[in-house]
PyMOL Python script that loads the backbone (N, CA, C, O; Angstrom):
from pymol import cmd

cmd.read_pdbstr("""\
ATOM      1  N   UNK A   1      -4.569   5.834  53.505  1.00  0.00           N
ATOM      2  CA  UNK A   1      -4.640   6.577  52.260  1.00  0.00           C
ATOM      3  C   UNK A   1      -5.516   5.804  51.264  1.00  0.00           C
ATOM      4  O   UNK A   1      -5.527   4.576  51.337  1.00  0.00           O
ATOM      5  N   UNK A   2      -6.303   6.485  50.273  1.00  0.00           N
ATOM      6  CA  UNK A   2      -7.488   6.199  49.663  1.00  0.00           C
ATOM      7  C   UNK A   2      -6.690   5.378  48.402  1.00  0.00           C
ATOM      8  O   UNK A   2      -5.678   5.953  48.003  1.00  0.00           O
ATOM      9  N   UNK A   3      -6.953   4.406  47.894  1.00  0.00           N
ATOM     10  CA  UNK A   3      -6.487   3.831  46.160  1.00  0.00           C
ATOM     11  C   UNK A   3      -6.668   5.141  45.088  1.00  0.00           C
ATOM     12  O   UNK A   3      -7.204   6.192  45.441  1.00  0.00           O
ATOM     13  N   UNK A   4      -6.209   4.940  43.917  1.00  0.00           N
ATOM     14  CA  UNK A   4      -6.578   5.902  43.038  1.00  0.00           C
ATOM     15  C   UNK A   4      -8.148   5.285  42.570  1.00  0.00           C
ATOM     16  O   UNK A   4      -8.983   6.028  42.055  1.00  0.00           O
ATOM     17  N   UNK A   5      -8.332   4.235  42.759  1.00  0.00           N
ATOM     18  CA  UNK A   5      -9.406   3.239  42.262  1.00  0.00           C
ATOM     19  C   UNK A   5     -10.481   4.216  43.272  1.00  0.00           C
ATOM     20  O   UNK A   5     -11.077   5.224  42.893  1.00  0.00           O
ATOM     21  N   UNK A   6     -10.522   3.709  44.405  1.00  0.00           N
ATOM     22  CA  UNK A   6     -11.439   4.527  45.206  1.00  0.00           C
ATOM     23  C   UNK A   6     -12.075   5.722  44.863  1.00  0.00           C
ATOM     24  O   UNK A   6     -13.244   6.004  44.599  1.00  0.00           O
ATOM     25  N   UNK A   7     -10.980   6.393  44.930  1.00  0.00           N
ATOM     26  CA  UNK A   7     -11.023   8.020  44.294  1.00  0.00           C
ATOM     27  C   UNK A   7     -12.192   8.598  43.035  1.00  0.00           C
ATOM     28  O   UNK A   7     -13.105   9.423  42.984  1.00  0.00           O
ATOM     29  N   UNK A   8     -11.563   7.661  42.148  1.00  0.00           N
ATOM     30  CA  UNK A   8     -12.429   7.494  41.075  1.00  0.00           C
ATOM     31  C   UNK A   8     -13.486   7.205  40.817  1.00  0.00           C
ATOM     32  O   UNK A   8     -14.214   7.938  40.148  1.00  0.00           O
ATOM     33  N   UNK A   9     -13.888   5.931  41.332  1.00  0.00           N
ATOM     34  CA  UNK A   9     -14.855   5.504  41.542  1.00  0.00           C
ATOM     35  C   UNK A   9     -16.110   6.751  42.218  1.00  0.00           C
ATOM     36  O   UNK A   9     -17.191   7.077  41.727  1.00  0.00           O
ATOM     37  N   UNK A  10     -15.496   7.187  43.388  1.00  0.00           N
ATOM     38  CA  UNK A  10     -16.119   8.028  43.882  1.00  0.00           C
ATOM     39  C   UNK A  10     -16.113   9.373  43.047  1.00  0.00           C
ATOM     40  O   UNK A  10     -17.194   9.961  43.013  1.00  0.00           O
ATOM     41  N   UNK A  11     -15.278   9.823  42.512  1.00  0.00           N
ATOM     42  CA  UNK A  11     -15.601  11.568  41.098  1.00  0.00           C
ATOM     43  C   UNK A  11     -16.329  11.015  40.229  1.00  0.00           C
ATOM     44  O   UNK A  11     -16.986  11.840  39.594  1.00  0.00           O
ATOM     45  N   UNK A  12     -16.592   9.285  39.744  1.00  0.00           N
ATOM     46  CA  UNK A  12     -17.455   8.914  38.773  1.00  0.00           C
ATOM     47  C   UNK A  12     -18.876   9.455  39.575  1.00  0.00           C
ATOM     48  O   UNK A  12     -19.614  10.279  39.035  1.00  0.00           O
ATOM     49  N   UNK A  13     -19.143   8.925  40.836  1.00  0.00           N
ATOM     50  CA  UNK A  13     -20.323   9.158  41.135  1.00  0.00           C
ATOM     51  C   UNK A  13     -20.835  10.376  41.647  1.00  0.00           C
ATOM     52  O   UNK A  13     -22.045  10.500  41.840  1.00  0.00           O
ATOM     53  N   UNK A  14     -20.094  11.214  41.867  1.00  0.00           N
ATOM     54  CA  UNK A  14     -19.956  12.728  42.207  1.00  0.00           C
ATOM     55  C   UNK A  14     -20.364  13.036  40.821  1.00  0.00           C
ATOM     56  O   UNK A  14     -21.567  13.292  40.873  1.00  0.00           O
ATOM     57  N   UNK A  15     -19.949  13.131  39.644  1.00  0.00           N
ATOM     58  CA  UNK A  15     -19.975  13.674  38.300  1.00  0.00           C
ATOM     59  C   UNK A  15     -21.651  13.317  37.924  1.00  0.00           C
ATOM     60  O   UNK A  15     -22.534  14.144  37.697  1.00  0.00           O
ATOM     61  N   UNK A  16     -21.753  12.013  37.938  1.00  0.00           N
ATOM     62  CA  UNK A  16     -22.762  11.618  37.420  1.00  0.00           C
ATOM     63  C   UNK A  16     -23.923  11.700  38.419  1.00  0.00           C
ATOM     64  O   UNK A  16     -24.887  11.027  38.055  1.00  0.00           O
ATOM     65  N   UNK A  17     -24.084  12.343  39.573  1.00  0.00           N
ATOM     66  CA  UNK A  17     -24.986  13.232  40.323  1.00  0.00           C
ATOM     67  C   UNK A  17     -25.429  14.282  39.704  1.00  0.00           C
ATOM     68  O   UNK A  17     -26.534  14.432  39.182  1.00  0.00           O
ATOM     69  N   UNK A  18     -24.168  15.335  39.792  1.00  0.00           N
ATOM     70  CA  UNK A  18     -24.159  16.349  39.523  1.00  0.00           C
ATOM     71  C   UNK A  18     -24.587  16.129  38.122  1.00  0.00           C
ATOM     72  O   UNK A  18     -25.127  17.202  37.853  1.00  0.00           O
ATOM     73  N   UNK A  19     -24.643  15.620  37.408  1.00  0.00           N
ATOM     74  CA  UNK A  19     -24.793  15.453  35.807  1.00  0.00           C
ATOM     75  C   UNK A  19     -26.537  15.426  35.560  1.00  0.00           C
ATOM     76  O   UNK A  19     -27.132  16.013  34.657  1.00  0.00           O
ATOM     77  N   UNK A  20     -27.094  14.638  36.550  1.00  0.00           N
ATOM     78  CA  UNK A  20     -28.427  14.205  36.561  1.00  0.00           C
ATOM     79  C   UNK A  20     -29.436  15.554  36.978  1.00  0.00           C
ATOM     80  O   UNK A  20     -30.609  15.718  36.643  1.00  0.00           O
ATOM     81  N   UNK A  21     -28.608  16.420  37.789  1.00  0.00           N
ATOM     82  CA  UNK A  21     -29.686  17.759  38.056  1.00  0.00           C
ATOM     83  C   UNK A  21     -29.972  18.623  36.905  1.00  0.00           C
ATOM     84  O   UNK A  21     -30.888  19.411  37.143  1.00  0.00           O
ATOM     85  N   UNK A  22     -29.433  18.721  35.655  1.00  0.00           N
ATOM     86  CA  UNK A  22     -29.381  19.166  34.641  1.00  0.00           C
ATOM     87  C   UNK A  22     -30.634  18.330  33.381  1.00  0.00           C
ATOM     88  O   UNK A  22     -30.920  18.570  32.208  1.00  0.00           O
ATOM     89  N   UNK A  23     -31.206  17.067  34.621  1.00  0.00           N
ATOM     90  CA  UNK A  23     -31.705  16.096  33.425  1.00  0.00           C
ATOM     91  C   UNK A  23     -33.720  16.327  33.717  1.00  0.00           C
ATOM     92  O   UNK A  23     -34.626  15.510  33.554  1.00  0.00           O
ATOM     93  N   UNK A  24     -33.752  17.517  34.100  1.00  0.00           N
ATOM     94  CA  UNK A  24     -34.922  17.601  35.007  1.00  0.00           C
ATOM     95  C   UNK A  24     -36.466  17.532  34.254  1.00  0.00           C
ATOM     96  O   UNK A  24     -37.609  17.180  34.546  1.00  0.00           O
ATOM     97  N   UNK A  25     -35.876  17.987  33.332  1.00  0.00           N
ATOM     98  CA  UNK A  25     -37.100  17.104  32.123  1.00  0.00           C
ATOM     99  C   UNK A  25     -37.242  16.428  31.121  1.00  0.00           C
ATOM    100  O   UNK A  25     -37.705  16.496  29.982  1.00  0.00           O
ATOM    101  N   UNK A  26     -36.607  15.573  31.974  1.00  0.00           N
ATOM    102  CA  UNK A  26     -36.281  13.983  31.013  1.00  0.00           C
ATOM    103  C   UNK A  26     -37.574  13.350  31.726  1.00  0.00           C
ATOM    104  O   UNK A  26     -37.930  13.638  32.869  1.00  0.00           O
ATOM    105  N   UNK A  27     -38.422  12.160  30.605  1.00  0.00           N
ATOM    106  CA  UNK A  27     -39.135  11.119  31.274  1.00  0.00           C
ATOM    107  C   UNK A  27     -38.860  10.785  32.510  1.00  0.00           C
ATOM    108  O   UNK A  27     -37.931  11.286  33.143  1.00  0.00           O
ATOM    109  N   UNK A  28     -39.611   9.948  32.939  1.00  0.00           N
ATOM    110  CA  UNK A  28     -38.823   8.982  34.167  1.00  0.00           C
ATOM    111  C   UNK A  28     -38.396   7.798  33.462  1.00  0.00           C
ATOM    112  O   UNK A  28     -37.542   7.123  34.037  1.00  0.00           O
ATOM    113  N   UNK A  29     -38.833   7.380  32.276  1.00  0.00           N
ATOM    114  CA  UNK A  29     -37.695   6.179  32.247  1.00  0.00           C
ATOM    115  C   UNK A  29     -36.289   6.324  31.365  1.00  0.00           C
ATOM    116  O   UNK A  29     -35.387   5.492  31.276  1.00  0.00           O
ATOM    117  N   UNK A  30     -36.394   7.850  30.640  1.00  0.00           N
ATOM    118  CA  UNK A  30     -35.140   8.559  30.442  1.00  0.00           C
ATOM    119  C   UNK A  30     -33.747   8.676  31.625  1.00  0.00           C
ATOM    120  O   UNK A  30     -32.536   8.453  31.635  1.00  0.00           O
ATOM    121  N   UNK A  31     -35.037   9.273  32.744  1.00  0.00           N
ATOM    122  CA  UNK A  31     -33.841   9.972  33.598  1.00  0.00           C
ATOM    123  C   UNK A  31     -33.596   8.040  34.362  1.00  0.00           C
ATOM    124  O   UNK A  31     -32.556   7.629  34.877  1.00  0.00           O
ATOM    125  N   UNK A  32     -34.447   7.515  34.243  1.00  0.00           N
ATOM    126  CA  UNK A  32     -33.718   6.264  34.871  1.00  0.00           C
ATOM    127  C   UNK A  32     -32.828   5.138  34.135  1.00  0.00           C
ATOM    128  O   UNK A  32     -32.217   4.187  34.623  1.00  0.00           O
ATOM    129  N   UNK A  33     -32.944   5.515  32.953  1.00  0.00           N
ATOM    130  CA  UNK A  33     -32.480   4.828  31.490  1.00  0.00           C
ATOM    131  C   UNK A  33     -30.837   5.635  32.032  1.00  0.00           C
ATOM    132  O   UNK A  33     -30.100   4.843  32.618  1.00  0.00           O
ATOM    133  N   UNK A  34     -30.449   6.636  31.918  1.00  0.00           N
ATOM    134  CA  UNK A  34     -29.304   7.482  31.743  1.00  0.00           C
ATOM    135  C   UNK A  34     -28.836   7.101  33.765  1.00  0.00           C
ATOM    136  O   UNK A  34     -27.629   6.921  33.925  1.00  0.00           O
ATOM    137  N   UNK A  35     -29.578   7.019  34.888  1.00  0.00           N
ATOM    138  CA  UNK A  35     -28.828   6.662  35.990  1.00  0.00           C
ATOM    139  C   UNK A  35     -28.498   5.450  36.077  1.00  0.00           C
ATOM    140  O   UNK A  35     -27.589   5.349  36.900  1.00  0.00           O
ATOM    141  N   UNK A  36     -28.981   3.790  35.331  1.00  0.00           N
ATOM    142  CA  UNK A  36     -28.847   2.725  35.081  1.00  0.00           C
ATOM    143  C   UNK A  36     -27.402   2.798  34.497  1.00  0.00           C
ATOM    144  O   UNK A  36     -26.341   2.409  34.986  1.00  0.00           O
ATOM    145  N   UNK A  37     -27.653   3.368  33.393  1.00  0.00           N
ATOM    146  CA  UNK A  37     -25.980   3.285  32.555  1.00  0.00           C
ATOM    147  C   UNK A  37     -24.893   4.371  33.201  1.00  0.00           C
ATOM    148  O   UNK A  37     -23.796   4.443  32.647  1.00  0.00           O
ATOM    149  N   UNK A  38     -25.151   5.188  34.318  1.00  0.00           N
ATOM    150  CA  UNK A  38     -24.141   5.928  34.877  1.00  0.00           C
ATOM    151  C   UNK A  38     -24.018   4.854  36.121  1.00  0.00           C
ATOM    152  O   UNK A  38     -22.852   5.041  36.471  1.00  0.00           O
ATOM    153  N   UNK A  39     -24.378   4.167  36.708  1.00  0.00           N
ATOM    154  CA  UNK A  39     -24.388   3.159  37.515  1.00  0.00           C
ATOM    155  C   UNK A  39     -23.816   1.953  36.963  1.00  0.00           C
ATOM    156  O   UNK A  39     -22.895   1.472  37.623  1.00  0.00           O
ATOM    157  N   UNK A  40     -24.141   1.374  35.933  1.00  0.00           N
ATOM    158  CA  UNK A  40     -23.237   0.252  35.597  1.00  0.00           C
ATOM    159  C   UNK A  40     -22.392   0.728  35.157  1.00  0.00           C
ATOM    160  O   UNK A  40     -21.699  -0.290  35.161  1.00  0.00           O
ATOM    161  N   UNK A  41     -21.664   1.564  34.668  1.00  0.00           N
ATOM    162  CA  UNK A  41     -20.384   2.031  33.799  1.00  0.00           C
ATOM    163  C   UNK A  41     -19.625   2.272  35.295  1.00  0.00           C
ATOM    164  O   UNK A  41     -18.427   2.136  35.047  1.00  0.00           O
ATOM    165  N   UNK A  42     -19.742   2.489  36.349  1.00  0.00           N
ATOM    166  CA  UNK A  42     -19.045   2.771  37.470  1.00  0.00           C
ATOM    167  C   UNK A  42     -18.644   1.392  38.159  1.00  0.00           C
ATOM    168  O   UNK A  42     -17.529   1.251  38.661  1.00  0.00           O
ATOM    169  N   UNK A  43     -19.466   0.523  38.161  1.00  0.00           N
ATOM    170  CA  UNK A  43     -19.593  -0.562  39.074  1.00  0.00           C
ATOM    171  C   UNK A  43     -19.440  -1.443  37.695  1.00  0.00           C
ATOM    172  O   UNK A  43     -19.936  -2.522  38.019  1.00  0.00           O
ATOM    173  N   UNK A  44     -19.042  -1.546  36.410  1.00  0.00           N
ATOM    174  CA  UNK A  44     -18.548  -2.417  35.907  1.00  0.00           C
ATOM    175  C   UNK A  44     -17.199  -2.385  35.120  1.00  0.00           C
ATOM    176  O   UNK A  44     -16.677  -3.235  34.398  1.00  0.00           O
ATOM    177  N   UNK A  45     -16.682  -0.752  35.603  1.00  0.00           N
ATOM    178  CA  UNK A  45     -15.238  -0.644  35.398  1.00  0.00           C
ATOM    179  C   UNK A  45     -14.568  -1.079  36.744  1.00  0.00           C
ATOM    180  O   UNK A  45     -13.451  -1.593  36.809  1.00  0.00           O
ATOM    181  N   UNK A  46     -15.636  -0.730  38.142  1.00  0.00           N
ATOM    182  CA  UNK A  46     -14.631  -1.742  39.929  1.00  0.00           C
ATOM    183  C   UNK A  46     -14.633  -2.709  39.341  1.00  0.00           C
ATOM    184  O   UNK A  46     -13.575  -3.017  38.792  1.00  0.00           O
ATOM    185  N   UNK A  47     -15.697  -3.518  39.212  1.00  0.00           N
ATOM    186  CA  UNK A  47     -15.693  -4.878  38.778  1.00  0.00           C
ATOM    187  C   UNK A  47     -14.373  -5.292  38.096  1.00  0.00           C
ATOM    188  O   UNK A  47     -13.592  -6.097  38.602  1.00  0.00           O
ATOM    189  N   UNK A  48     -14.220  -4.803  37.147  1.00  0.00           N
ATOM    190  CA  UNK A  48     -13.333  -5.312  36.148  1.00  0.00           C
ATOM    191  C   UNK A  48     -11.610  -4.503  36.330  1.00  0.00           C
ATOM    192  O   UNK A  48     -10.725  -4.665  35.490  1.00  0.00           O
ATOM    193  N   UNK A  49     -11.493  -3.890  37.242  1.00  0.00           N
ATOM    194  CA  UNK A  49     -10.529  -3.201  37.327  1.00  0.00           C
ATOM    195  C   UNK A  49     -10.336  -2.083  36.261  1.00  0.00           C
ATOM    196  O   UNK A  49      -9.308  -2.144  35.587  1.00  0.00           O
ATOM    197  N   UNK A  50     -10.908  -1.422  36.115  1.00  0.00           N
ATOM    198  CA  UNK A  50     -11.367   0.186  35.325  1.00  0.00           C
ATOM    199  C   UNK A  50     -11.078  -0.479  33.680  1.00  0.00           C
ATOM    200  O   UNK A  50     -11.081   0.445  32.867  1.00  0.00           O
ATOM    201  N   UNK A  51     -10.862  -1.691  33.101  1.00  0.00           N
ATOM    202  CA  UNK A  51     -11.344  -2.054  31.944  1.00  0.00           C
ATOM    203  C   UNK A  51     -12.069  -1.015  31.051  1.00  0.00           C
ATOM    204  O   UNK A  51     -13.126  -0.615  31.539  1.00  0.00           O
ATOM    205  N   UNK A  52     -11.717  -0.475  29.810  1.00  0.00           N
ATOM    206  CA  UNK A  52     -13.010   0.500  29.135  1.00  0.00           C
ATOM    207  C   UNK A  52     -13.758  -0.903  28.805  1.00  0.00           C
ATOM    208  O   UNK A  52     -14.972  -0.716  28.873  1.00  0.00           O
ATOM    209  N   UNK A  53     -13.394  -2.452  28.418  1.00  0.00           N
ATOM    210  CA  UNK A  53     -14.926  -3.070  27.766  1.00  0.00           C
ATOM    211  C   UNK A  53     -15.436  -2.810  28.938  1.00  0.00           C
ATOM    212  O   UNK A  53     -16.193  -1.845  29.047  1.00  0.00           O
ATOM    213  N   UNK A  54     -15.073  -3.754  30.235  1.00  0.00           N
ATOM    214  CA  UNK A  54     -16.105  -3.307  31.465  1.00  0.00           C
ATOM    215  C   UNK A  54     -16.956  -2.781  31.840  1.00  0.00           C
ATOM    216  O   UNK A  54     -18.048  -3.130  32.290  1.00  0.00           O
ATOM    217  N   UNK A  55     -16.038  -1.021  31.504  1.00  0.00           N
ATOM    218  CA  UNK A  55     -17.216   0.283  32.007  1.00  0.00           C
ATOM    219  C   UNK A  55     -18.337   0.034  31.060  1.00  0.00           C
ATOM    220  O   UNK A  55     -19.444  -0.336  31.451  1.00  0.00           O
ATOM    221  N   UNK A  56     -17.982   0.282  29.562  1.00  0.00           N
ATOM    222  CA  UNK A  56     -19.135   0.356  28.225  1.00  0.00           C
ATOM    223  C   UNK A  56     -20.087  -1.225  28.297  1.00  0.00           C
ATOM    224  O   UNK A  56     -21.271  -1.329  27.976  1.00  0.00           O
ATOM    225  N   UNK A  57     -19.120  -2.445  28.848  1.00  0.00           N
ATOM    226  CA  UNK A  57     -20.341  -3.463  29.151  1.00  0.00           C
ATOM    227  C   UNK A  57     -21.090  -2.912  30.644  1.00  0.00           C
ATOM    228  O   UNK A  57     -22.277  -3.154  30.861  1.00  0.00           O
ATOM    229  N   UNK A  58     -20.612  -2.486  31.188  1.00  0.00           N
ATOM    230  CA  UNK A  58     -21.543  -1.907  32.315  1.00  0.00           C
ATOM    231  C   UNK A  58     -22.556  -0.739  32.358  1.00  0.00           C
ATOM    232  O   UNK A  58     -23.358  -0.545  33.272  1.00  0.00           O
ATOM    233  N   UNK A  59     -22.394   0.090  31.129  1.00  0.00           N
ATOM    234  CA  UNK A  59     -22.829   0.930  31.018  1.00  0.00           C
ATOM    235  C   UNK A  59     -24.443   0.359  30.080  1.00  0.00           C
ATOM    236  O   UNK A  59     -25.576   0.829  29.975  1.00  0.00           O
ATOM    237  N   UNK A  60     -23.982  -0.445  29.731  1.00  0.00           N
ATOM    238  CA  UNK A  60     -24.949  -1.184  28.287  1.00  0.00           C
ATOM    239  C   UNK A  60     -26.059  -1.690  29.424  1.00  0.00           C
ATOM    240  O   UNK A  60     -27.145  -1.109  29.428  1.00  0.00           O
ATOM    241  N   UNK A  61     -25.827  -2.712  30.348  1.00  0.00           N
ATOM    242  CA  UNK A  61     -26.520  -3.483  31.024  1.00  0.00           C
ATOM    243  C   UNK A  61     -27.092  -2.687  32.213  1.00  0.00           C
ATOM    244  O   UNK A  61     -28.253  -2.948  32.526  1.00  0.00           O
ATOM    245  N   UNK A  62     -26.417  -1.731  32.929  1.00  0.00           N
ATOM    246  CA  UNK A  62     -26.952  -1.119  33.526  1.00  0.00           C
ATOM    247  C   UNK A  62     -28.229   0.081  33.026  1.00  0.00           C
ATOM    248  O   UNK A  62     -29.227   0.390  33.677  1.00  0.00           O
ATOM    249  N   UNK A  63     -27.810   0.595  31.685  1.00  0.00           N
ATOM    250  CA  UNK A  63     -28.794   1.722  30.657  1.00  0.00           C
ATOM    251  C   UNK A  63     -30.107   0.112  30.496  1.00  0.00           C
ATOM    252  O   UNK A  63     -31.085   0.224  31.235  1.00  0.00           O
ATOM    253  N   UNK A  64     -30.087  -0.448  30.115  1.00  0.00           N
ATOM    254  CA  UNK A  64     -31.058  -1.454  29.831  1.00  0.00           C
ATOM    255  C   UNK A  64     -31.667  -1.699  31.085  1.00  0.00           C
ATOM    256  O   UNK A  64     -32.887  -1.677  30.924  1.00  0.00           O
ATOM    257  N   UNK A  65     -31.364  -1.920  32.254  1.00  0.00           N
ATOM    258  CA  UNK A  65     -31.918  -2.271  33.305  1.00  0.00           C
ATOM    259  C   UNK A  65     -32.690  -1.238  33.323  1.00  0.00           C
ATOM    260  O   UNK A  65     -33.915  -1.342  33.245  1.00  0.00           O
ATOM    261  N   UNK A  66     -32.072  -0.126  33.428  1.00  0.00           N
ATOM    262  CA  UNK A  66     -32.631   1.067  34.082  1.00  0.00           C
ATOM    263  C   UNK A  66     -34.007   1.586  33.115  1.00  0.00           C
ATOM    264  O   UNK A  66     -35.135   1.654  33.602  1.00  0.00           O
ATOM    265  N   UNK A  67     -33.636   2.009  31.362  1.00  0.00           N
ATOM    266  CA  UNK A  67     -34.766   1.264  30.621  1.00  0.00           C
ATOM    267  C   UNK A  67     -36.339   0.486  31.070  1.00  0.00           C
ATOM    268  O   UNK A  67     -37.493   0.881  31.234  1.00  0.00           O
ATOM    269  N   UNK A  68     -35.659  -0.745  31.144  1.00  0.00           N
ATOM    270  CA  UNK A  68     -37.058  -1.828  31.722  1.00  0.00           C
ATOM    271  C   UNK A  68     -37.421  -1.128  33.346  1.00  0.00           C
ATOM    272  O   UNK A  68     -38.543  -0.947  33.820  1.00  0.00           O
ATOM    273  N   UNK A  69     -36.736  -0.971  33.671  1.00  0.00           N
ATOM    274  CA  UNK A  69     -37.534  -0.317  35.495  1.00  0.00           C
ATOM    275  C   UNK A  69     -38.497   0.505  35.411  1.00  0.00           C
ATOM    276  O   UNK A  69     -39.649   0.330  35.807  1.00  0.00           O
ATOM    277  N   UNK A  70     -37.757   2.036  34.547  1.00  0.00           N
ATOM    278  CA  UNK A  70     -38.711   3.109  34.369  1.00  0.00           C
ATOM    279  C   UNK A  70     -39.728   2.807  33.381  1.00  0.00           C
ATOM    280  O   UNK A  70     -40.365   3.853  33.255  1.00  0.00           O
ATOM    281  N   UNK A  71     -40.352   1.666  32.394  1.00  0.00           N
ATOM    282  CA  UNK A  71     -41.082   1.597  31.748  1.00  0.00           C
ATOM    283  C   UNK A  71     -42.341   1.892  32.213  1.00  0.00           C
ATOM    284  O   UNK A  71     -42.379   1.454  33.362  1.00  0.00           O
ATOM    285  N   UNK A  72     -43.569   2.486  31.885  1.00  0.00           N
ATOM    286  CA  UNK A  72     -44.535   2.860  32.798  1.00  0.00           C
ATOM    287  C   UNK A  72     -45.336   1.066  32.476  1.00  0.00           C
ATOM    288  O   UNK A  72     -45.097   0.493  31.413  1.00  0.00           O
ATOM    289  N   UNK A  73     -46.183   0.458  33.485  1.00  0.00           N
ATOM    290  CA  UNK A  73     -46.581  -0.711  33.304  1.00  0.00           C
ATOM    291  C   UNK A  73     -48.484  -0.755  32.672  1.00  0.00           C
ATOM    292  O   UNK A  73     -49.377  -0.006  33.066  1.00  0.00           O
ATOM    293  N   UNK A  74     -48.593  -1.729  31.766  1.00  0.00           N
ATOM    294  CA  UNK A  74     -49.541  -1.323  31.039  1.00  0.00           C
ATOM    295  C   UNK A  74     -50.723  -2.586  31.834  1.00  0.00           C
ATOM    296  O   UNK A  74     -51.899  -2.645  31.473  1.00  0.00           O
TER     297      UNK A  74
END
""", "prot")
cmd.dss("prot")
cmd.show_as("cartoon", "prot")
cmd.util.cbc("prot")
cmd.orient("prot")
């Protein structure tokens, strides 16, 4: 039998799929700015055992990563 942790983890990333087809004309470093911070907010509430600082510090660092990736390079 699955954790409730599991579970979650997994409707976080189900949601925030489904969330992203709606984002279809966003930049690319928008739409990668917004999958960075739906990615760390998931993987820094496991991390931390579903913590809200966790998720929102995961969400911060992951939106920033994702930010600098999609930047177009000059």
């Amino acid at each position: 039998m699955k954790s409730i942790k599991t579970i979650l983890v997994g409707a976080s990333l189900a949601a925030a799929t489904l969330g992203m087809t709606g984002c279809s004309d966003m930049s690319r470093q928008d739409r990668d700015t917004a999958i960075g911070a739906g990615a760390g907010a998931v993987i820094g509430g496991a991390l931390t055992g579903g913590s809200a600082a966790g998720t929102v510090g995961g969400a911060a660092v992951g939106g920033v990563i994702g930010n600098q990736v999609g930047k177009p390079s000059r």
